[in-house]
C-alpha positions as CSV (number, residue, x, y, z in Angstrom):
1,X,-8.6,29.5,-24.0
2,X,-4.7,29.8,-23.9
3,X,-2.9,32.2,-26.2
4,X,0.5,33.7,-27.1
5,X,3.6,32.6,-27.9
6,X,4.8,31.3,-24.3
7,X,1.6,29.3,-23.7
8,X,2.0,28.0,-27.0
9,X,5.8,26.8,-26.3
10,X,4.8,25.0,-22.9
11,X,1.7,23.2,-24.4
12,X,4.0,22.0,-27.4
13,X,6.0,20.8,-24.4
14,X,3.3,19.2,-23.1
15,X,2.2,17.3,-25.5
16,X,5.7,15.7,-27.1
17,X,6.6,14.8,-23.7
18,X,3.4,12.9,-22.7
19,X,2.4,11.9,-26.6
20,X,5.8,11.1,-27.8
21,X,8.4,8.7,-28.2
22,X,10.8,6.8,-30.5
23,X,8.2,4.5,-31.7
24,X,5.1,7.0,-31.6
25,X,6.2,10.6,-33.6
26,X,3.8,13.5,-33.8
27,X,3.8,15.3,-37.5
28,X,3.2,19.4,-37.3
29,X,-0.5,19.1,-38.5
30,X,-1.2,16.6,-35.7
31,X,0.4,19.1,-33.1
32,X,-1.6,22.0,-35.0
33,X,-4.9,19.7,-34.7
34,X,-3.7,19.0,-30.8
35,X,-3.1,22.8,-30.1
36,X,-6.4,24.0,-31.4
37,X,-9.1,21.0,-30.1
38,X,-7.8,20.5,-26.9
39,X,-6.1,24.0,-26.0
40,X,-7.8,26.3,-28.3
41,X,-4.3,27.5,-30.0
42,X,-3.8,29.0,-33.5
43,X,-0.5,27.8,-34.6
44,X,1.2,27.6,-38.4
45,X,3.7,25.0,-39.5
46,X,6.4,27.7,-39.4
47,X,5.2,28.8,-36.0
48,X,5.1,25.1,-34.6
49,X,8.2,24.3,-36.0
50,X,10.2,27.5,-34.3
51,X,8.6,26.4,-31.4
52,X,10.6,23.3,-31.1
53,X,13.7,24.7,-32.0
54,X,13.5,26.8,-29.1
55,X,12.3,23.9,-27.1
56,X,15.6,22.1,-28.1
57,X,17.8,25.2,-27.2
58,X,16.2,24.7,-23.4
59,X,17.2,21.7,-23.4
60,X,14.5,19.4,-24.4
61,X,15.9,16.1,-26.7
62,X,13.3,16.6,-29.8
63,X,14.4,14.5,-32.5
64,X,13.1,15.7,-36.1
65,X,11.9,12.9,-38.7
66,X,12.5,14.9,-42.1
67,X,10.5,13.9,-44.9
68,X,7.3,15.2,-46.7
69,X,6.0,16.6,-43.6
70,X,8.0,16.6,-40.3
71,X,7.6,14.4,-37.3
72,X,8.9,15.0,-33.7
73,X,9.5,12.6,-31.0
74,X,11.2,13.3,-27.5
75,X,14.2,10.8,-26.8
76,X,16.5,11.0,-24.1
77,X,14.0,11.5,-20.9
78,X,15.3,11.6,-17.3
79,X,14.7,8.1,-16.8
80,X,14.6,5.2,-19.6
81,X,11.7,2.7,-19.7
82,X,14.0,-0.1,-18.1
83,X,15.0,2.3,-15.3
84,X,11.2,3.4,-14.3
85,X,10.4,-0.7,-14.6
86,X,12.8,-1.3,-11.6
87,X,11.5,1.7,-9.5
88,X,7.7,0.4,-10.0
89,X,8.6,-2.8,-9.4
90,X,10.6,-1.7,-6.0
91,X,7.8,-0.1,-4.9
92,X,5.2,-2.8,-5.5
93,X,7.6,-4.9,-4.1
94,X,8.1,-2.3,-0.6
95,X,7.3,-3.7,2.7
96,X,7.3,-0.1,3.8
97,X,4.8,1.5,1.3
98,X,0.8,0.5,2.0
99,X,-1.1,-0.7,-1.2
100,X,-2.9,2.6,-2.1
101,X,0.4,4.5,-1.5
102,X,1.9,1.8,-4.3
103,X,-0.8,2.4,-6.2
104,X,-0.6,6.4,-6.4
105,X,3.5,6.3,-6.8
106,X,3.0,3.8,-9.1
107,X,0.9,6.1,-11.2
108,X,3.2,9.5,-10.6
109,X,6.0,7.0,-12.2
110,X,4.3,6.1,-15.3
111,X,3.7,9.9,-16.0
112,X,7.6,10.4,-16.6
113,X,7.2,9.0,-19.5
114,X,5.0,9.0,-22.7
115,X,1.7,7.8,-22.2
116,X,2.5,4.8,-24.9
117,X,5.4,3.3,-23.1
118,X,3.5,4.1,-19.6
119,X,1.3,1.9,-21.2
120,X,3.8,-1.1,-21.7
121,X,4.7,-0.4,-18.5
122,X,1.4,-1.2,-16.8
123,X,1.1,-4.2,-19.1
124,X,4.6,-5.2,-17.6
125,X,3.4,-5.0,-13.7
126,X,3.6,-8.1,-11.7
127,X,2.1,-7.8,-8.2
128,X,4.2,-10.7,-6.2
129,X,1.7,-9.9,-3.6
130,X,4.2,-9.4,-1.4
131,X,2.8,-8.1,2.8
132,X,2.3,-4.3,2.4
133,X,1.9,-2.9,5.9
134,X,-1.4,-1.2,6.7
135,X,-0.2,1.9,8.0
136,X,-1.2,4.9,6.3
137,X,0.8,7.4,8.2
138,X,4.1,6.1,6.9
139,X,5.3,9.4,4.8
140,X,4.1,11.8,7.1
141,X,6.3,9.3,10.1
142,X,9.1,9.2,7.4
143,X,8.8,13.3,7.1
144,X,8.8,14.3,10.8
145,X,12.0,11.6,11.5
146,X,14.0,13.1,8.8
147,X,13.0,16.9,9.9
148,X,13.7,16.0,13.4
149,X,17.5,14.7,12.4
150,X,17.9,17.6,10.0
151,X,17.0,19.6,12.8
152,X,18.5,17.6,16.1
153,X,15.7,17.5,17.7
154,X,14.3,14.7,20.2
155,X,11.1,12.6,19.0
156,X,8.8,11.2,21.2
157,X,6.2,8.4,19.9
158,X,4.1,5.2,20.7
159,X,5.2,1.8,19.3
160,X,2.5,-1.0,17.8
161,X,2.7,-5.0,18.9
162,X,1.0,-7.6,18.4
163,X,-0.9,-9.8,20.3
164,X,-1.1,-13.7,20.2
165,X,-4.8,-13.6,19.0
166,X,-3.0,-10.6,16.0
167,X,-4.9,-7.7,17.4
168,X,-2.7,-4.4,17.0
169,X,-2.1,-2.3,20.7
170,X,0.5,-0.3,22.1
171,X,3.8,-1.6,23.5
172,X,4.3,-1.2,27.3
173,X,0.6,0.1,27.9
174,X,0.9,3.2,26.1
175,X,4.4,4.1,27.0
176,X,6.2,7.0,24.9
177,X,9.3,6.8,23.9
178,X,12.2,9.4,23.2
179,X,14.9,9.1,21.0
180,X,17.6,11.5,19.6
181,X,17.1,10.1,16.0
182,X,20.4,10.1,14.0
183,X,19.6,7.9,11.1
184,X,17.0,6.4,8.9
185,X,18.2,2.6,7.9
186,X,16.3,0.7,5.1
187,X,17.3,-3.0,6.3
188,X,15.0,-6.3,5.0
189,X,12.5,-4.6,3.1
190,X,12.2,-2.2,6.4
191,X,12.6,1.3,7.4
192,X,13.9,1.7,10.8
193,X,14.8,4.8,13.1
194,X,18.4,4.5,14.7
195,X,19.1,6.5,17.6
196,X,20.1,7.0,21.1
197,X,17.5,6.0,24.1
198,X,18.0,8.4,27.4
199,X,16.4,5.6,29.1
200,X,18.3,2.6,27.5
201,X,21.8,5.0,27.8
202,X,22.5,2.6,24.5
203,X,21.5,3.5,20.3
204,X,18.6,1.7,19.6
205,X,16.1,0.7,16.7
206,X,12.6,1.2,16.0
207,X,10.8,0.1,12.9
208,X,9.2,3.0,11.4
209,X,5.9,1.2,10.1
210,X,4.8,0.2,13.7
211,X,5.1,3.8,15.2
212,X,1.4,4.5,16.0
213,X,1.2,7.8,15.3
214,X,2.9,10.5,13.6
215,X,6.0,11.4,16.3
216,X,6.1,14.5,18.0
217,X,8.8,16.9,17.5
218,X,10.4,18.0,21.2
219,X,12.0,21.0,21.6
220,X,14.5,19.1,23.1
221,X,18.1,19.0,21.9
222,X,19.5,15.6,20.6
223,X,22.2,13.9,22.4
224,X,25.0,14.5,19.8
225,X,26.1,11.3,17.6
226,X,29.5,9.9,19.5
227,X,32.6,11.4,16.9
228,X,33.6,7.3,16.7
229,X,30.2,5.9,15.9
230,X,30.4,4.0,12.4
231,X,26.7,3.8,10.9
232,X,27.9,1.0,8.6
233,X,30.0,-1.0,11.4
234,X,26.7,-0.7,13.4
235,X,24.1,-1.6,11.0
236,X,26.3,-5.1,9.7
237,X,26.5,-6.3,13.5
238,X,23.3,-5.8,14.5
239,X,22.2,-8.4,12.7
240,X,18.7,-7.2,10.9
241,X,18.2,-4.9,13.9
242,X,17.8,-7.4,16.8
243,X,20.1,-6.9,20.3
244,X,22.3,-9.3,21.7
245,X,26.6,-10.0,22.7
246,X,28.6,-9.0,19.8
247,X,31.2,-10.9,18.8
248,X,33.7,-12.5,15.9
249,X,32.0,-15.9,15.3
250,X,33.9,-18.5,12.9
251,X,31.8,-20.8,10.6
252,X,32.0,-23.3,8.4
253,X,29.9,-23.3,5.5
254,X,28.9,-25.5,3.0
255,X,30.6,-24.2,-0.8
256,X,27.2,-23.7,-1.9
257,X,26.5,-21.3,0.7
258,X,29.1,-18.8,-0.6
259,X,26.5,-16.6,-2.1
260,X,24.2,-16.2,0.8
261,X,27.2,-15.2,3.1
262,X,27.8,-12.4,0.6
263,X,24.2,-11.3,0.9
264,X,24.6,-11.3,4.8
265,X,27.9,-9.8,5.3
266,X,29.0,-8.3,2.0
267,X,31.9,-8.9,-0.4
268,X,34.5,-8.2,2.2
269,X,33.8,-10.7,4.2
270,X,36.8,-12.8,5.4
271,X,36.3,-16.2,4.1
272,X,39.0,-19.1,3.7
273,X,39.1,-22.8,2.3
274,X,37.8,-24.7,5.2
275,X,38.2,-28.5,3.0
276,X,37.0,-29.6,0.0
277,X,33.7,-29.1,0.3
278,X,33.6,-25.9,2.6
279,X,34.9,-22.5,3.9
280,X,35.6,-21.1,7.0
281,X,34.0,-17.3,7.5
282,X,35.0,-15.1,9.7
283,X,32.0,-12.7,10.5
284,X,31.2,-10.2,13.5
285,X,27.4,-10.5,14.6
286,X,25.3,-10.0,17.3
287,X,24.6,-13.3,19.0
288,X,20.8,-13.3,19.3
289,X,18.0,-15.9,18.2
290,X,17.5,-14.0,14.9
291,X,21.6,-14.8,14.2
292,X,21.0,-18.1,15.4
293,X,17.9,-18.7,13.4
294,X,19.8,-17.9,10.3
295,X,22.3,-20.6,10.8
296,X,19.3,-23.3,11.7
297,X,18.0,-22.0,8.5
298,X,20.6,-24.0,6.5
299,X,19.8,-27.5,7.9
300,X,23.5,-28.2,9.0
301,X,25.2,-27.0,6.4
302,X,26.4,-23.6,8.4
303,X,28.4,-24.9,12.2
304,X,29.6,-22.4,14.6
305,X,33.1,-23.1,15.0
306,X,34.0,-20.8,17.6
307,X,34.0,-19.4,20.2
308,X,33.0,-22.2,22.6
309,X,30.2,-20.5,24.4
310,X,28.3,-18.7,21.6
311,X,28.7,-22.3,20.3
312,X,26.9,-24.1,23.3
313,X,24.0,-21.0,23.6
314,X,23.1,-22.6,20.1
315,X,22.9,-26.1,21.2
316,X,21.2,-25.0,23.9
317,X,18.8,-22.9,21.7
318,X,18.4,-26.1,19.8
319,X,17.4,-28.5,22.8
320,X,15.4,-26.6,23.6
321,X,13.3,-26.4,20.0
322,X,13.4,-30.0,20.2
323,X,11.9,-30.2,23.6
324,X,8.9,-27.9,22.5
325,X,8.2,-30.6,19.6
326,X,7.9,-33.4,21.8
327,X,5.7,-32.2,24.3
């Protein structure tokens, strides 16, 4: 059984943070009855009521109902209802985090608040049944990339692919790659590890949920980060992480298209009036099939303008489409 003043004080804490809340207020003989069945504490009115004061000169928002007999209530928490409803949803919606990780960071979420509004919060929860990935390892991945950068070390790992009948192996027969990692990028509902490739002699990308196994750390110093490498610069040309010839394209988009440009290439994005019923955007990409997938994604109402050639390797990569289709 718990005794004395201080266990007293933290179990008082205890139980207005996880009982309490605008809506549901505790009354000092309900804490009293709380304190001695589940905790086996003596405590007076006076005592419980000292208590909180103390509580609220640490720093703990208590708000006191005066009337007949007092009620308490915690407030102000370190995040509101609506704030913990967009982090659970983010996380059921995470292409990086496996279902039972969801589940159990779904659960560590609800207990930041009282266990009433946790309750409106699981009520709330709409599984999109979005694709989770199926590897488990991910934090421990995640971990070991971050203390690698932290401490500019090389990583060496094996990379998942998939073949055409969707059974899992390793890419290149085994082959273990080595990285100096520089950054971790959260692009598309992804996490990928940016860094530079010995055997490349380029920065490359790797997507963190298909590394087999947890990396190893080498004792290996990094290659150090060129002084004029812009992460940002980098991560808007390559294009959701894909290689290919970077250049400034000019297109012309359909007005209605506005918005999805914007999602692409951000709000600075050069953009003028094209006609009446489009506008010209001026973008820097990476001319790959993923870029030029994009555009086919908009049934004609996004054309490459210039330049010529990264023009024609579209049409080309169009023929050929159609040429697949009619065999």
């Amino acid at each position: 059984m718990a005794s004395g003043k201080k266990s007293r004080i933290l179990y008082i804490q205890k139980i207005l943070t996880e009982r309490t809340d605008e809506n549901n207020p505790l009354s000092t003989n309900q804490i009293i009855n709380i304190l001695h069945e589940e905790y086996g504490i003596s405590a007076h009115r006076t005592t419980i009521a000292n208590d909180i004061e103390e509580l609220k000169e640490f720093g703990l928002d208590v708000v006191t109902i005066h009337s007949t007999q007092s009620k308490y209530f915690v407030k102000n928490r370190l995040f509101n209802t609506a704030e913990l409803k967009v982090l659970i949803d983010a996380v059921e919606a995470s292409k990086v985090i496996t279902t039972n990780k969801s589940k159990e960071l779904v659960n560590k979420i609800q207990q930041l608040t009282s266990i009433n509004q946790a309750a409106g919060l699981k009520r709330n929860n709409h599984n999109v049944n979005r694709v989770k990935p199926t590897n488990e390892l991910i934090y421990s991945i995640i971990n070991t990339i971050n203390e690698a950068i932290n401490t500019s070390k090389q990583i060496e790992f094996q990379y998942y692919e998939y073949t055409g009948l969707k059974k899992k192996i390793l890419k290149n027969k085994g082959e273990v790659y080595r990285i100096s990692p520089y950054y971790m990028v959260w692009s598309g509902d992804f996490y990928y590890v940016l860094g530079y490739s010995d055997k490349h002699q380029k920065i490359v990308t790797f997507r963190v949920d298909r590394i087999a196994m947890c990396p190893k750390i080498s004792k290996i110093e990094s290659v150090a980060l060129p002084d004029d490498f812009d992460i940002d610069e980098y991560t808007k040309s390559v294009f959701f992480m894909y290689d290919g010839e970077k250049v400034t394209v000019e297109l012309r988009c359909d007005n209605s298209l506005m918005k999805y440009v914007i999602d692409h290439f951000g709000e600075n994005v050069i953009t003028l009036a094209y006609d009446m019923y489009s506008f010209k955007a001026v973008v820097d990409v990476l001319a790959s099939p993923t870029f030029f997938g994009w555009i086919f994604g908009f049934e004609g109402k996004i054309q490459i303008l210039s330049p010529e050639n990264i023009k024609e390797q579209y049409l080309k990569m169009i023929s050929s489409q159609n040429s697949i289709r009619n065999i």
